[in-house]
C-alpha positions as CSV (number, residue, x, y, z in Angstrom):
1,X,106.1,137.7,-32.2
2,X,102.9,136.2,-30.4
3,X,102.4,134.0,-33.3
4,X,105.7,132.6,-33.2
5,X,106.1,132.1,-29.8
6,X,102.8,130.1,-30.3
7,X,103.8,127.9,-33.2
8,X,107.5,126.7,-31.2
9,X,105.3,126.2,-28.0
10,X,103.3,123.7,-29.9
11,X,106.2,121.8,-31.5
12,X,107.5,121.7,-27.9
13,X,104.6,120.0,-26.8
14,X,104.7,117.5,-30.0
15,X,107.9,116.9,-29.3
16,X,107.5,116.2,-25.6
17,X,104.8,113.8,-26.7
18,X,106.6,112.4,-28.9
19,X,109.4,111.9,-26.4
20,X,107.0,110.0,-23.8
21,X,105.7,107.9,-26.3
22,X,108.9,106.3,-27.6
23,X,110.2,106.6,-23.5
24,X,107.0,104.2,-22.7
25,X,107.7,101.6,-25.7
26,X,111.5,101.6,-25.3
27,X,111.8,100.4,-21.5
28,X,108.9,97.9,-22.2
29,X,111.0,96.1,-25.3
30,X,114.1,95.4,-23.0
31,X,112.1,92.5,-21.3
32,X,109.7,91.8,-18.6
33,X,111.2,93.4,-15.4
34,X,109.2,90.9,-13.1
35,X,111.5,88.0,-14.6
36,X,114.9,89.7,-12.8
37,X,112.7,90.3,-9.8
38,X,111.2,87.3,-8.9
39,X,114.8,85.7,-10.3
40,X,115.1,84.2,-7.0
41,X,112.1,82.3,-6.4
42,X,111.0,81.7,-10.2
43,X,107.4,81.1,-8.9
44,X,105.4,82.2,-11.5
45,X,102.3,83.0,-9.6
46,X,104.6,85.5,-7.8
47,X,105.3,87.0,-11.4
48,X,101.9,87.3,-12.2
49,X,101.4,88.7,-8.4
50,X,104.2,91.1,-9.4
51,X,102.7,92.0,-13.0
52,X,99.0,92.5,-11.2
53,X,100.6,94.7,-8.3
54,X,102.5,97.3,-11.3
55,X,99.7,97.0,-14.2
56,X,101.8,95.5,-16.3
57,X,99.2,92.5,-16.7
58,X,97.0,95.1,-18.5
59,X,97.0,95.6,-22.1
60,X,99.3,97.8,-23.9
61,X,97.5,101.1,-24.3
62,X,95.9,100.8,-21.3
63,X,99.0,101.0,-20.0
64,X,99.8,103.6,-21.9
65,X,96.6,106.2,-21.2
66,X,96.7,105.3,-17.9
67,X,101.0,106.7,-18.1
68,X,99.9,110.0,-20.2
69,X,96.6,110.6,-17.2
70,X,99.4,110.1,-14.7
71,X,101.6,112.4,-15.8
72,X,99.5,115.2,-16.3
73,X,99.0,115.5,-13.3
74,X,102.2,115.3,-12.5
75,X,102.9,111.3,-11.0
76,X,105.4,109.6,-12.9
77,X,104.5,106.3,-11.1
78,X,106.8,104.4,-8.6
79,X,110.0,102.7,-8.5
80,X,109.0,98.8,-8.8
81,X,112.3,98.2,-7.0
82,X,112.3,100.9,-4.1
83,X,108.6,101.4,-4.1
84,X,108.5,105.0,-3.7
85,X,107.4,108.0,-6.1
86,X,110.2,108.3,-9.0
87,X,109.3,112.2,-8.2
88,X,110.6,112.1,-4.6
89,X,113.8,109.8,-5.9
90,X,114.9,112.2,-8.3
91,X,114.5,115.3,-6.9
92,X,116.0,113.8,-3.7
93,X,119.3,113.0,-6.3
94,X,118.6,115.9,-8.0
95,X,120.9,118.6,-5.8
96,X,124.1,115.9,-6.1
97,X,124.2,116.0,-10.2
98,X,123.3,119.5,-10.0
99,X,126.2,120.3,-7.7
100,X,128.5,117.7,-10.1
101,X,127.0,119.2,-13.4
102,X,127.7,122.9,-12.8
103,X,131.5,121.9,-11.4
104,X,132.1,120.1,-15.1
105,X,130.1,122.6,-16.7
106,X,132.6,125.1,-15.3
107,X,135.9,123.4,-16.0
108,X,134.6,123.0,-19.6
109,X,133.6,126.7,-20.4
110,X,137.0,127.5,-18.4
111,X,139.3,124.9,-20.6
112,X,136.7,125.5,-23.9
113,X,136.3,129.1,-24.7
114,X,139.6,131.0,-24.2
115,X,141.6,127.9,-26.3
116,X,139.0,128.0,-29.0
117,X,139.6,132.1,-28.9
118,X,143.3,131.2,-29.1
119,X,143.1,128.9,-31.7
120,X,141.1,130.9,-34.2
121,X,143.1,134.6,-33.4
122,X,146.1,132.3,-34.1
123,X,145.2,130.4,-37.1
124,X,147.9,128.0,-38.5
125,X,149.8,128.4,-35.8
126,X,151.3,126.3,-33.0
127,X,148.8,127.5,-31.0
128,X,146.0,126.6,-33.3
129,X,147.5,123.1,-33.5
130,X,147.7,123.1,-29.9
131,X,143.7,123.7,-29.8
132,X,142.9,120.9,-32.6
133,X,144.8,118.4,-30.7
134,X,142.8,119.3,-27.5
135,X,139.4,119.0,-29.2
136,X,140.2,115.7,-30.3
137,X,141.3,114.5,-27.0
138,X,138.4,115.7,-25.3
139,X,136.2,114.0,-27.9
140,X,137.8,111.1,-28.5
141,X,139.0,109.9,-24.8
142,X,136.5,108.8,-23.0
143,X,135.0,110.4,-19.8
144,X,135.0,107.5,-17.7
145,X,138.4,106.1,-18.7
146,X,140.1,109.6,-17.9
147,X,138.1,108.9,-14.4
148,X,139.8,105.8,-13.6
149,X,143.0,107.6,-14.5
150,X,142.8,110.6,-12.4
151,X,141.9,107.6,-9.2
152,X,144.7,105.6,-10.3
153,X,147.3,108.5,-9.8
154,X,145.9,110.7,-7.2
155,X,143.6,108.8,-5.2
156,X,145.6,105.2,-5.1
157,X,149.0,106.5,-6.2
158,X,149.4,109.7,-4.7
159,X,146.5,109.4,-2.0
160,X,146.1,113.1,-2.3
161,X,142.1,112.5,-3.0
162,X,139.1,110.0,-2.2
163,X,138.4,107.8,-4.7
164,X,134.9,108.0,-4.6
165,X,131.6,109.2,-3.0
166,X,130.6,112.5,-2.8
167,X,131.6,113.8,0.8
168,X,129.8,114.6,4.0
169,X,129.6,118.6,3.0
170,X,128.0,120.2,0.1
171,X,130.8,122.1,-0.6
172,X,133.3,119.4,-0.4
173,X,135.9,119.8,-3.2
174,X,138.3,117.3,-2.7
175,X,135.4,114.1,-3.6
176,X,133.9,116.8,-6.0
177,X,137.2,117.9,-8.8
178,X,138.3,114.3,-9.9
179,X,134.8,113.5,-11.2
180,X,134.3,117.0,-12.2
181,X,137.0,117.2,-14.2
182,X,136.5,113.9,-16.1
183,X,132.9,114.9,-16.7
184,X,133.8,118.7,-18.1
185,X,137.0,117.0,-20.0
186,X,135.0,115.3,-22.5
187,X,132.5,118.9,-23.2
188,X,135.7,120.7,-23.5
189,X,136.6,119.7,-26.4
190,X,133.1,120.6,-27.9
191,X,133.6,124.1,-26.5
192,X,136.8,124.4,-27.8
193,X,135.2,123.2,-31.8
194,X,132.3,125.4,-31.5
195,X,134.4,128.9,-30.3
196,X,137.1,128.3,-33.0
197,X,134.6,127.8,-35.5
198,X,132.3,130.6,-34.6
199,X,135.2,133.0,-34.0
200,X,136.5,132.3,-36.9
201,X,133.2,133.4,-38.9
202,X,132.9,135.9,-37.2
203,X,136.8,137.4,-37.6
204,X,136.1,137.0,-41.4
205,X,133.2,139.6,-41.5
206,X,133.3,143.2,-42.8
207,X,132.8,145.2,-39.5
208,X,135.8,143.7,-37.8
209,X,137.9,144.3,-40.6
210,X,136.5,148.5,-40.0
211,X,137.2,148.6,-36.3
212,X,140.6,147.3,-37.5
213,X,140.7,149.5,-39.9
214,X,140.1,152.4,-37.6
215,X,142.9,151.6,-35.4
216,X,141.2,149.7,-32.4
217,X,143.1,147.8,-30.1
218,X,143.0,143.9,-31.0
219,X,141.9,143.0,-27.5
220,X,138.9,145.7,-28.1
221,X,138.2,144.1,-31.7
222,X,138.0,141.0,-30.3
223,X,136.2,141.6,-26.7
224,X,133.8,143.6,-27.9
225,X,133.1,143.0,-31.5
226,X,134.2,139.8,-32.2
227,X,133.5,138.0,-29.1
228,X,130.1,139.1,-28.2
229,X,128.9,138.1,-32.2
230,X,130.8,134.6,-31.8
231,X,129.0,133.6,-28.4
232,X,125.4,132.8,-29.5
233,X,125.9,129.2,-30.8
234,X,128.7,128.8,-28.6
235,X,126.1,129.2,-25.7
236,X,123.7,127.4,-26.8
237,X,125.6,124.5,-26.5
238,X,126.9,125.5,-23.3
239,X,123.0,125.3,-22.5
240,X,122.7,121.7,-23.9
241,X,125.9,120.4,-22.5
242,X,124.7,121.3,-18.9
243,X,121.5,119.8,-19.0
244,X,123.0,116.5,-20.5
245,X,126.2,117.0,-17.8
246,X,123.2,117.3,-14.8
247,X,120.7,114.3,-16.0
248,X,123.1,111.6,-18.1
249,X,126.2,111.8,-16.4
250,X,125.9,108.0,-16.2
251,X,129.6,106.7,-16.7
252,X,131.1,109.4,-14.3
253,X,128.6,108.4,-11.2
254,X,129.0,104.9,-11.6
255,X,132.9,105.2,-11.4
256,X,132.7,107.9,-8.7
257,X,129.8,106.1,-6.9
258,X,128.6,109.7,-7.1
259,X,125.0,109.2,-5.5
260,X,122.8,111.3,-8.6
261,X,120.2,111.0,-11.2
262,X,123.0,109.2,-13.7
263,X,123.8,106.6,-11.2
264,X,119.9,106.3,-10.4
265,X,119.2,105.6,-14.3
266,X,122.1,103.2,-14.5
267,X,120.4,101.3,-11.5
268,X,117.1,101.5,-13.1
269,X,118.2,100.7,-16.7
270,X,119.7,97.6,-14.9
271,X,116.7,96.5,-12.9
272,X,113.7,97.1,-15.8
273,X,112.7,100.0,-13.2
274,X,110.3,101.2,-15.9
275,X,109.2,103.8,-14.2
276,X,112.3,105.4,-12.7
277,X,113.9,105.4,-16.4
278,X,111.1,106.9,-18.1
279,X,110.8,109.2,-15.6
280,X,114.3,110.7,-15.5
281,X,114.6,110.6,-19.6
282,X,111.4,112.4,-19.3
283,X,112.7,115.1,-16.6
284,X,115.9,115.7,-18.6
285,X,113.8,115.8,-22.1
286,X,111.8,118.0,-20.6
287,X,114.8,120.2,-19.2
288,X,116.1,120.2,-23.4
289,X,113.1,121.3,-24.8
290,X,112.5,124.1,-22.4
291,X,115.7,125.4,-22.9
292,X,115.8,124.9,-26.8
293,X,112.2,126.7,-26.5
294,X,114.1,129.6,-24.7
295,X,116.5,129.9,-27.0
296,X,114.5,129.9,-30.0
297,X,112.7,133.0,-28.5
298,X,115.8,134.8,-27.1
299,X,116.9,134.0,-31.1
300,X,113.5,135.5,-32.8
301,X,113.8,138.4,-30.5
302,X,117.6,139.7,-31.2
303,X,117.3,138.6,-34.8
304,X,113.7,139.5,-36.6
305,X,114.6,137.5,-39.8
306,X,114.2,134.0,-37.8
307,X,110.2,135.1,-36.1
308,X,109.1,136.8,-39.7
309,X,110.7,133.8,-41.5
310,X,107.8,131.6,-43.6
């Protein structure tokens, strides 16, 4: 087990590298962001001024050692268009996509899993048709249009909700369930794929066809036997989705005006903020490989085959 747990630590860390690396080039091949912020005086001794003052007048991999040196001990630089540490930004944005992400996170386990239990217990069936048709919505509509539908009809039509912003309280529901919901609507329909699919394996095995056998109740064959089996991958994702639903909720805060990390990327992706976007792809890279690192050891340790696998 030590060994294993040794050998997925360091592709982790491979991958993390990895992940910085092509972070660094990508921001730097979408243009020089000195350009958009000297736009108004184009005086190009206050672009070089500007290039000097963020090190971008330095060569490329000094630029680049002097990132990695940074970031290991912990600064991810600052924001060339607030001037403050990325660091403090995110973490200060961090507690309004957390609060967003688990709401959508919720609606989607609540909409995902007991439709996707429906559809596979009632295979070929109306019910099972009902589940398809659900998947493909959620996947194929997308968030942010199902957004501006939910403000059209209840926040301009019906005036029942704000439109946008995220309220004066932490707890406030009425600016939190319209954006909520559009974010969780999409993730649904994953939930609902992965649970039929998985339930459906798992339905066709020989042990639930003994406890039928030996007269169980269906609700006991399937809470107890075929549900607990089914959950793993059906988790996992879970896991993914609310790591992505926390850091890249881009389209849903910028419709919302929902003040988080997606809406911070969005800005930063649109002002050549290098360091604000490869600090926040960073953060939620990080959040993914921890997690995937988790499960891989939760995985070795229920199932022995995957850790004494060559």
């Amino acid at each position: 087990m030590g060994r294993f747990i040794v050998t997925r630590g360091f592709q982790s860390l491979i991958t993390l590298w990895l992940l910085v690396t092509i972070i660094f080039v990508a921001v730097r091949i979408t243009g020089d962001p000195a350009d958009m912020m000297a736009e108004s005086r184009g005086d190009e001794a206050y672009k070089a001024q500007l290039r000097k003052n963020w090190g971008l007048d330095q060569p490329l991999h000094i630029q680049y050692a002097k990132y990695i040196f940074n970031l290991l001990q912990g600064d991810m630089g600052h924001s060339f268009e607030k001037s403050l540490a990325v660091r403090d930004i995110y973490l200060s944005r961090l507690p309004n996509s957390i609060k967003l992400g688990i709401a959508g996170f919720l609606i989607s386990i609540v909409l995902g899993i007991p439709l996707g239990m429906l559809s596979a217990m009632k295979v070929n069936t109306q019910w099972d048709n009902l589940g398809k048709i659900f998947a493909l919505l959620g996947l194929s509509v997308p968030n942010f249009f199902v957004g501006l539908l939910l403000i059209i009809l209840f926040a301009v039509g019906l005036g029942w909700l704000p439109a946008i912003g995220k309220g004066d309280s932490f707890f406030d529901w009425q600016h939190l369930i319209m954006p909520a919901f559009s974010l969780g609507w999409y993730f649904s329909g994953s939930m609902v794929r992965i649970t039929r699919s998985s339930m459906l394996d798992v339905l066709g095995t020989e042990y639930i066809k003994l406890a039928r056998l030996k007269g169980l109740p269906e609700w006991v064959v399937m809470a107890k036997h075929a549900l607990k089996n089914a959950m793993i991958p059906v988790l996992t994702l879970a896991g993914l989705n609310l790591v992505i639903m926390v850091n890249v909720a881009i389209a849903i805060e910028v419709v919302f005006n929902w003040p988080g990390v997606g809406q911070l990327l969005f800005d930063g992706m649109s002002n050549r903020d290098f360091p604000m976007v490869q600090g926040i792809v960073l953060m939620s890279g990080v959040m993914i490989v921890i997690l995937n690192f988790g499960i891989d050891i939760l995985y070795a340790y229920v199932d022995p085959r995957i850790r004494l696998a060559k």
